[in-house]
N, C-alpha and C positions, 0 to 999 in steps of 0.2 A: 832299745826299750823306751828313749824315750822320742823314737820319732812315731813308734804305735800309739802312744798316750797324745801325740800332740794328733795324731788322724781321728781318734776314738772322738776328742772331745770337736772334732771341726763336723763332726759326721750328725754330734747331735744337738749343732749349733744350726744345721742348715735346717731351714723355712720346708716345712711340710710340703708334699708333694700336694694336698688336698688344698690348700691356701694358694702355694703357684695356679694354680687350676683355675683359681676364681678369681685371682689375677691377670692373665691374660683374655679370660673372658671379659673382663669390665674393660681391660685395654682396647677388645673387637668391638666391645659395644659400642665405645669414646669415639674406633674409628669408623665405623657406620653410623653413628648421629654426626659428622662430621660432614660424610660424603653426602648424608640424606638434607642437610641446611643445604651444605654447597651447590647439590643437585636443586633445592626450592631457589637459592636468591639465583641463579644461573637462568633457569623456567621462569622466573617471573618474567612481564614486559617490560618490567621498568629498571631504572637504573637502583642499585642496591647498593649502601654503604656505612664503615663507622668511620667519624671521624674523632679524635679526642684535640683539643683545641684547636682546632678547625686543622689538624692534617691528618692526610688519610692512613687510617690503620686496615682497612678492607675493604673491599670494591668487588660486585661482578661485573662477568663477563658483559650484559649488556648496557653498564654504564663504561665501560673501556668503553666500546663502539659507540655508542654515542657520544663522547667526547673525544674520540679518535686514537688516547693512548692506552699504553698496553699496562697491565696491573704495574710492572716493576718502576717503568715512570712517573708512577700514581703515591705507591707505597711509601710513608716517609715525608710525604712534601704537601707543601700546604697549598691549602685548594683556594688559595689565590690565584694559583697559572689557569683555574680553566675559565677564571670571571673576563668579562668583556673589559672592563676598567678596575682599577683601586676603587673609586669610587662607588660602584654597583656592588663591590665587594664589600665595602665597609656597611653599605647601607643595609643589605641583606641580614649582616651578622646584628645588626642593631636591631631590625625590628625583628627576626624569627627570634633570637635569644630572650626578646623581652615577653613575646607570645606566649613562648615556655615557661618562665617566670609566672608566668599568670593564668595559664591554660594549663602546663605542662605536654604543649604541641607547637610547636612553629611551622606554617605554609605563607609561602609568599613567592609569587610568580616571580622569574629574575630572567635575565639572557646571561647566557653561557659560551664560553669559546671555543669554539675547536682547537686542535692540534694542527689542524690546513687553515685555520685563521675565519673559518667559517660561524658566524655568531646563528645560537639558537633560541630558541622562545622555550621553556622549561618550566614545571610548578613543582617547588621544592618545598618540602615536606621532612621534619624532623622530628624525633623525640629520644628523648633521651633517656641511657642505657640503665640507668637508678632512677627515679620515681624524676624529679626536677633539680635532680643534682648535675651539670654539664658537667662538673671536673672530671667523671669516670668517664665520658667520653658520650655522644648520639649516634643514633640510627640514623642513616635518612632514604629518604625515595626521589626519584626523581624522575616525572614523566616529561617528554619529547611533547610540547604542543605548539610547536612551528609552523604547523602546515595549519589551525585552526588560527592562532593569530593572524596570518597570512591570508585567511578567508576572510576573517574579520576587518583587515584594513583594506584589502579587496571589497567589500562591499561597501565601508564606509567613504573611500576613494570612489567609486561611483554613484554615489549618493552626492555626495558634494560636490562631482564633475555636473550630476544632472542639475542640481541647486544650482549651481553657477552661473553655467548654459541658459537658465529659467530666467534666474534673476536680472541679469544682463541684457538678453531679450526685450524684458518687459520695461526695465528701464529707458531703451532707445525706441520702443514701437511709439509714441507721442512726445519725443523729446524736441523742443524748442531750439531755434537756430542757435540763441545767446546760452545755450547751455551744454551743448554738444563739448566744447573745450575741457572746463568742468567734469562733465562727465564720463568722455573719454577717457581723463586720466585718473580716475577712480576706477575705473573698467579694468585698463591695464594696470594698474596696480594689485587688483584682488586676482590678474592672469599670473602675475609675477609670484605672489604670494603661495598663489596655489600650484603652481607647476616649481617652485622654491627656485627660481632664479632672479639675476642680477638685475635686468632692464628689460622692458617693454614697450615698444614702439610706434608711432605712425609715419611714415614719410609718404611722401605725396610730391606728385610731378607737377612741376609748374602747367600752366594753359597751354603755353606751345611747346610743351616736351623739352624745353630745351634745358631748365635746371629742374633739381632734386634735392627737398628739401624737408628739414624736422614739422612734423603738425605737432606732435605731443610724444613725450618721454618720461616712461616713471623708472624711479630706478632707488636700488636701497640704499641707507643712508649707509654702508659701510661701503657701499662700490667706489673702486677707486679710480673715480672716471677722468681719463688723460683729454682729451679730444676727440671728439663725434660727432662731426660736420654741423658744426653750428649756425655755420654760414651755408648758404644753397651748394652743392655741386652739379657741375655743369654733367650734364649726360654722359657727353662724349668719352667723358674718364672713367665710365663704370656703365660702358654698353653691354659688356661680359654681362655682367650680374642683370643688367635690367632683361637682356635675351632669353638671359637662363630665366627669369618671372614669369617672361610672356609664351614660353614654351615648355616650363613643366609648372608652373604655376609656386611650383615649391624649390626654396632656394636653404641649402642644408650643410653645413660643414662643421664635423667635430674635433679636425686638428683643422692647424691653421693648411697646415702643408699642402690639406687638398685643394686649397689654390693653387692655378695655373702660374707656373714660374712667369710668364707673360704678360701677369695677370699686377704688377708690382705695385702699381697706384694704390690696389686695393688693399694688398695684401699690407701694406706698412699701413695704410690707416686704421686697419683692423687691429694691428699693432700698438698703434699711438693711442685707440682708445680701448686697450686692454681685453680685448676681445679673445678669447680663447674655445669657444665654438659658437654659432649664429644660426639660426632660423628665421626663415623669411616665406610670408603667404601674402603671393599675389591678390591685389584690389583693384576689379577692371571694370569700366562700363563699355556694354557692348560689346566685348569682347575685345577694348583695348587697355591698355596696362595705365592705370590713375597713381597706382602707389599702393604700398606694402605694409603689412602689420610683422613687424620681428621681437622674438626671445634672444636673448644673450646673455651667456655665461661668462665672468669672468672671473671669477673663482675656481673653475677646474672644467678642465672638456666634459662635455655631455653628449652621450648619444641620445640625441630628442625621440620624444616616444610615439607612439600613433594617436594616441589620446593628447596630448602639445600639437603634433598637426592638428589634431580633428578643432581644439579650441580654436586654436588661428583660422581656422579652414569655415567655421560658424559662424565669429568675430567679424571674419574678412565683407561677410556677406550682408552681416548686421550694418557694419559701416558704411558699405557700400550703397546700401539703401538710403541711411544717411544723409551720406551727400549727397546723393540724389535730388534726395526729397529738401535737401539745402539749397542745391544750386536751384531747381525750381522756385523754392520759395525766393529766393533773392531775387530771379526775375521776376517773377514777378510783384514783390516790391520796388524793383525799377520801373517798372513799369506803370504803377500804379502813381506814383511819381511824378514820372513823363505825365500822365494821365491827368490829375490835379494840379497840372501847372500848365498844362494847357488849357483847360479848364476854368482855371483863374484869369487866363488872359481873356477869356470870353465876355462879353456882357451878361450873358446868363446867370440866373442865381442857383446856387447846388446844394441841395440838402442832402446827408448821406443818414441813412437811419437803417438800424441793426432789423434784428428780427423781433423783437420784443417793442418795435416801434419807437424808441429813444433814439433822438438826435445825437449824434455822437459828431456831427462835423458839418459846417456850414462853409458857403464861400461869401467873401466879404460884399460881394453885389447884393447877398440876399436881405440885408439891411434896408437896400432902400426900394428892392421887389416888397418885402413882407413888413419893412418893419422891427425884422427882431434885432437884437444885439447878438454880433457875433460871438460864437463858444467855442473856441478850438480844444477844448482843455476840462469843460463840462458838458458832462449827457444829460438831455435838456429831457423830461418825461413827457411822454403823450399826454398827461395830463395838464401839463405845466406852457404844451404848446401854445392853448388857446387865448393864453392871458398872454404870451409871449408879441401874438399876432396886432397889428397895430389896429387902432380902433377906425380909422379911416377904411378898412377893406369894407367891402361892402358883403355881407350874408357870409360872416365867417364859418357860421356852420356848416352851410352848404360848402365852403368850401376846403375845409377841412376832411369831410366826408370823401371828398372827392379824391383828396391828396392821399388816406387811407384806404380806399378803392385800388391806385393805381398803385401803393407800395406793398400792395398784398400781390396784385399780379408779379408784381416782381420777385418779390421773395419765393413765388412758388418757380418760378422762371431758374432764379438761382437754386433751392433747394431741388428740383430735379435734375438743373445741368451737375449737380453734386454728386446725386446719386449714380447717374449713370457714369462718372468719371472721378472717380475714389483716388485713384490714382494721384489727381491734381490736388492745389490746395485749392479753393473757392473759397474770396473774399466773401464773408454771410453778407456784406452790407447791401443794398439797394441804392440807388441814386436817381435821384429826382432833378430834373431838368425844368426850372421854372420858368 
């Protein structure tokens, strides 16, 4: 009797058949807006996620793939493992959170890390799941834009390779013999800065080939430089390497190893001055080997690039004109030299006058031919000559006229031998033989 009374009363305890009904319908419905979010954040392109104090409570699918791990490694753990440092991580959290504070939106470009240890370019994007409250936890998004940064230093790196190239140019097309030293090693130093290695170089073979020796070296102040033939080296101990200049013009090593075991002179002084891979661009006139522009690393191997050749390979050529246009001028200032010292031995009096008709240099005879005081040191004006001329000549007009007559032949004598041969320097002056 009274196991009836205990069913009677469970029978009209249970939950209506009409109420379960609308029950499980709100359950199907909970679980079809479920799969209908999961199916949007999964279709979306970008990475999807919440985090509640910066760890992840959910992730799609194509923010896994972008950051390479799988939801269960994600869920739980704080999305400090996918930043590239602590420090890009702390800075990120400071300025989106403060964004949100004041916007109620945080975006801020960051780089991100793989799970294969690959770093991305990413614009992360936040807001948060109650109005500007974080403690309930943020939304975020996050778009993949690596390959648009990658365009962007791409084009900026060619931009500045082409600025370089310009400026450097235009620097050495009219550079002066005393200034070549100077300028050289600001040259290679903005080569070092830009290609971001250690030292930049000129060496250069003595006259008769027989040593090899530093013209100019820049190098940063944190390099830890051992020894790097500061003293000439004779040829004969590094024919290997001058062979390899004159026969592929490009000399290239990014371990040490790929020296020839044979090779050990070199290879220990590469050593001694901390070299851990080297680039070297043949400088030849006429087609014989003068001396070499090189890069070196010695902070970590480098595979050099074709753009690092191509610099050296512009440079090489830039210098080589150079000294060209050096060694000529030096003859002929020896020459010239030679030329006024013989000159002087003469009885003759020599007046040298520019194009603008200013005395610029006299020889000491010409004191007691004309009269004047000699000027090695002031330019004496066409004006100022006539009073210079001693009052004993007889028709100083006339012959003054006459002295202007025959330095105008001359100057046209030299401004065409100029033109037609650009190539040379051509002293402007004319010289008068009195």
């Amino acid at each position: 009797m009274k196991a009836e009374n205990f069913q009677k009363k469970m029978s009209k305890s249970r939950i209506p058949q009409k109420n379960t009904t609308k029950l499980d319908r709100k359950e199907k419905d909970l679980e079809e807006m479920k799969n209908h979010y999961t199916s949007m954040l999964n279709a979306a392109p970008v990475g999807i996620g919440v985090v509640v104090n910066r760890e992840f409570k959910e992730v799609n699918s194509v923010f896994c793939e972008m950051t390479g791990y799988c939801e269960q490694e994600l869920i739980g753990k704080s999305s400090r493992m996918i930043y590239s440092s602590e420090s890009e991580f702390q800075k990120v959290g400071k300025v989106k959170y403060q964004q949100i504070s004041e916007k109620g939106k945080g975006v801020v470009e960051t780089q991100l890390k793989r799970k294969d240890g690959e770093i991305i370019d990413v614009l992360l994007s936040s807001v948060p799941l109650n109005g500007k409250d974080i403690s309930s936890g943020t939304t975020f998004t996050v778009l993949d834009i690596t390959r648009q940064k990658k365009s962007e230093r791409d084009l900026k790196y060619r931009l500045d390779f082409e600025r370089l190239i310009s400026e450097i140019s235009t620097e050495f097309i009219n550079i002066r013999p005393d200034d070549f030293q100077d300028t050289l090693h600001v040259a290679l130093g903005r080569i070092c800065q830009f290609t971001n290695l250690d030292r930049a170089y000129l060496l250069l073979l003595s006259d008769d080939h027989s040593m090899f020796h530093i013209g100019s070296m820049w190098m940063k102040k944190s390099d830890p430089i051992g020894e790097f033939h500061s003293d000439p080296v004779p040829t004969e101990k590094i024919e290997w390497w001058l062979n390899t200049l004159q026969e592929n013009e490009i000399f290239k090593i990014k371990h040490l190893n790929e020296i020839p075991k044979n090779q050990k002179y070199f290879r220990d002084t590469r050593i001694a001055a901390g070299i851990k891979s080297q680039l070297d661009f043949a400088i030849k006139d006429h087609g014989k080997l003068v001396g070499c522009l090189g890069l070196v690393s010695t902070s970590d191997e480098r595979d050099f690039s074709e753009d690092e050749i191509s610099i050296l390979r512009i440079f090489s050529e830039i210098v080589s004109n150079v000294l060209e246009r050096k060694k000529i001028e030096e003859a002929l200032k020896k020459t010239e030299i030679q030329l006024l010292a013989t000159l002087e031995a003469t009885a003759d009096g020599i007046v040298v006058q520019d194009e603008q008709g200013n005395l610029v240099s006299t020889s000491t005879n010409i004191l007691d031919i004309l009269g004047i005081q000699p000027s090695r040191n002031k330019i004496l004006k066409p004006d100022a000559f006539m009073e210079a001329i001693h009052k004993n000549i007889i028709e100083p007009e006339k012959f003054l006229s006459t002295f202007y007559n025959l330095s105008f032949c001359i100057r046209k004598l030299l401004f065409y031998n100029k033109a037609i041969n650009s190539s040379s320097v051509i002293n402007p002056y004319c010289t008068l033989r009195l």
